[in-house]
C-alpha positions as CSV (number, residue, x, y, z in Angstrom):
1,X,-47.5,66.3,56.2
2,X,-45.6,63.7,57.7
3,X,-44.2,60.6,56.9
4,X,-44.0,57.2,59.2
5,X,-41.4,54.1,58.9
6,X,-43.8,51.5,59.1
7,X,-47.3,53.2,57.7
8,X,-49.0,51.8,54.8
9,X,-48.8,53.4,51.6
10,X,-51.4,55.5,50.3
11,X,-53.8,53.2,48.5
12,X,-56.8,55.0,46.9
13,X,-60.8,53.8,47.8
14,X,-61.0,50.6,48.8
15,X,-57.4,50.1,49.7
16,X,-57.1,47.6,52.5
17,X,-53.8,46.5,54.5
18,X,-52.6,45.2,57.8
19,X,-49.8,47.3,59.3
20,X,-47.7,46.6,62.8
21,X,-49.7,48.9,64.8
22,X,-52.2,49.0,67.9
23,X,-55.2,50.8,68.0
24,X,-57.9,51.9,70.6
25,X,-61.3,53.5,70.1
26,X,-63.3,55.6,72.0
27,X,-67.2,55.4,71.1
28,X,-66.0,54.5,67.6
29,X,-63.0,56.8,66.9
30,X,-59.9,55.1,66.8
31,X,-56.4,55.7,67.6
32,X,-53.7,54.3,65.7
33,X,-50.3,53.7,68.0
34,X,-47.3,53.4,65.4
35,X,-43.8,52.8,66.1
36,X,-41.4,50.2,65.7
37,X,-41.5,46.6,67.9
38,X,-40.5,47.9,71.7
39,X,-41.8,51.7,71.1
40,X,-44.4,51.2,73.4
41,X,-47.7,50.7,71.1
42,X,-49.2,48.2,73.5
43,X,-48.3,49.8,77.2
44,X,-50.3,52.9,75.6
45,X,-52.9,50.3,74.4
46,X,-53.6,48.9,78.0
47,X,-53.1,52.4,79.9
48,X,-55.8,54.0,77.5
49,X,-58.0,50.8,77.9
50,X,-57.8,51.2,81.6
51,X,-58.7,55.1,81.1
52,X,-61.9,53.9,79.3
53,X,-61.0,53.1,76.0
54,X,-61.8,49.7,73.9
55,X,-59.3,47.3,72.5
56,X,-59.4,47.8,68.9
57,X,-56.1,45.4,67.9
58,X,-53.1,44.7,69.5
59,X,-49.5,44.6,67.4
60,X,-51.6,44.2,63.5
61,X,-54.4,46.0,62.9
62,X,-56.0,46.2,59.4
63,X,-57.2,49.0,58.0
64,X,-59.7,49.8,55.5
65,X,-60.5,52.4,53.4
66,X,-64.2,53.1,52.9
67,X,-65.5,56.5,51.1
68,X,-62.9,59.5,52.9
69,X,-62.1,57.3,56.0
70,X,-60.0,54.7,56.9
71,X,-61.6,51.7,59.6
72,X,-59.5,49.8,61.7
73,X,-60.1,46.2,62.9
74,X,-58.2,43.0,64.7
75,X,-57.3,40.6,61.7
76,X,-59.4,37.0,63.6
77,X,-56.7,35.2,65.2
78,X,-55.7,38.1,67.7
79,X,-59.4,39.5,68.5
80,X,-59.2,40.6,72.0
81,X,-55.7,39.7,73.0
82,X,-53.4,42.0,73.8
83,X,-49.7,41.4,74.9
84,X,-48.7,42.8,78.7
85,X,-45.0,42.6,78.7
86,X,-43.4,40.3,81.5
87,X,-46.9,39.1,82.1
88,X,-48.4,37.3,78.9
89,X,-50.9,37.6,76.4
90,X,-54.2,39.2,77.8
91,X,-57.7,38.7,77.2
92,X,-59.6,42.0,76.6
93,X,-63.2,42.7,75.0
94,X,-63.1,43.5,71.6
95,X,-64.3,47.1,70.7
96,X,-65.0,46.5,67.1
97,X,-64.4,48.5,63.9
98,X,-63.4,52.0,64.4
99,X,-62.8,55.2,62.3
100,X,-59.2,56.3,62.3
101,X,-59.3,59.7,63.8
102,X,-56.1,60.3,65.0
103,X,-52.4,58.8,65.0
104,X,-49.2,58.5,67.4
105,X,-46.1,58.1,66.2
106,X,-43.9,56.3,69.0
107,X,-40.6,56.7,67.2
108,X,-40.8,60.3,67.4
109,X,-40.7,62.8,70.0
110,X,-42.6,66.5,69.9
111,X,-40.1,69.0,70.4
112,X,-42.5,71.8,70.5
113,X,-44.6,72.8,73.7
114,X,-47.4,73.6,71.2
115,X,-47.1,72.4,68.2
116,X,-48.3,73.0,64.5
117,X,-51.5,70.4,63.7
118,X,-49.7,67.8,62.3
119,X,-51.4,65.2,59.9
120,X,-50.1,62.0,57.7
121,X,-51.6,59.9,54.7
122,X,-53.1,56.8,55.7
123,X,-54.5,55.1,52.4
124,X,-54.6,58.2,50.8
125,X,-56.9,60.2,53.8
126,X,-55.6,63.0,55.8
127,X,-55.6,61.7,59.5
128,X,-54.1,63.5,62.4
129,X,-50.9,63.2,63.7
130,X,-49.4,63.0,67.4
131,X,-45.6,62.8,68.2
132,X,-45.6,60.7,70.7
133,X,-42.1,59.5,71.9
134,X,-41.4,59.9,75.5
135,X,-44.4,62.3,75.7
136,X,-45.4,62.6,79.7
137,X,-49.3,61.6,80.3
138,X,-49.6,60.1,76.7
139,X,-52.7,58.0,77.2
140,X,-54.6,60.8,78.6
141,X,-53.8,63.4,76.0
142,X,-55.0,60.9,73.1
143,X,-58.4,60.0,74.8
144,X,-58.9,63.4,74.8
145,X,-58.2,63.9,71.3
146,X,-60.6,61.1,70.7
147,X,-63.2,62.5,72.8
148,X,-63.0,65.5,71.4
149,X,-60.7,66.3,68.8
150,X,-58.1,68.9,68.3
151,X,-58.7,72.4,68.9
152,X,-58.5,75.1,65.4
């Protein structure tokens, strides 16, 4: 299991925390886009959300824990903005709460051509992990995850 710079601790039920992260959901599955301030988070962000995907939260999302699942959400004063480097702060339409199904580590880059599943704890539940860093076709890869998981 891996460990992020930058993810929340693991909190038990009912944990609830705001982290420097951008997420995106796909009929209510969420992607969490980790990595530190330049990595990337919100290029992915708008190349997923022009692949199909709702805007979830741009640069802070909070996430809640609720049963064995962890929701993310905009905190109010960034709800459908996202930032488009060079070009300003964009208006998009807000996709709503989301269940954290899978995460992407920016920092980090996959060495392997097919590598173990990888997972991490995100307020003490097991989420799945992607290592994203300079990965070729990023976007397309994680909608597909969240369309339909990760093969056994």
């Amino acid at each position: 299991m891996a460990k992020i710079r930058g993810a929340p601790p693991s909190n038990g039920a009912g944990a609830e925390t705001v982290v420097h992260a951008s997420a995106v959901s796909w009929k209510s599955r969420a992607a969490l886009l980790l990595g530190r301030s330049g990595s990337g988070k919100s290029r992915h962000a708008l190349e997923m959300m022009a692949m199909g995907a709702g805007l979830v939260a741009d640069d802070r999302t909070r996430l809640r824990r609720r049963g064995n699942f962890v929701f993310a959400s905009a905190p109010e004063s960034i709800l459908g903005k996202i930032e488009a480097r060079g070009v300003g702060i964009l208006r998009a339409d807000y996709a709503g709460e989301a269940k954290v199904v899978v995460a992407v580590d920016l920092d980090t880059e996959e060495l392997e051509r097919l590598p173990p599943r990888r997972s991490f704890r995100l307020l003490s539940v097991e989420i799945d992990l992607v290592l994203g860093a300079k990965m070729e076709s990023l976007a397309a890869k994680v909608i597909q995850h969240l369309k339909r998981g990760q093969a056994e």
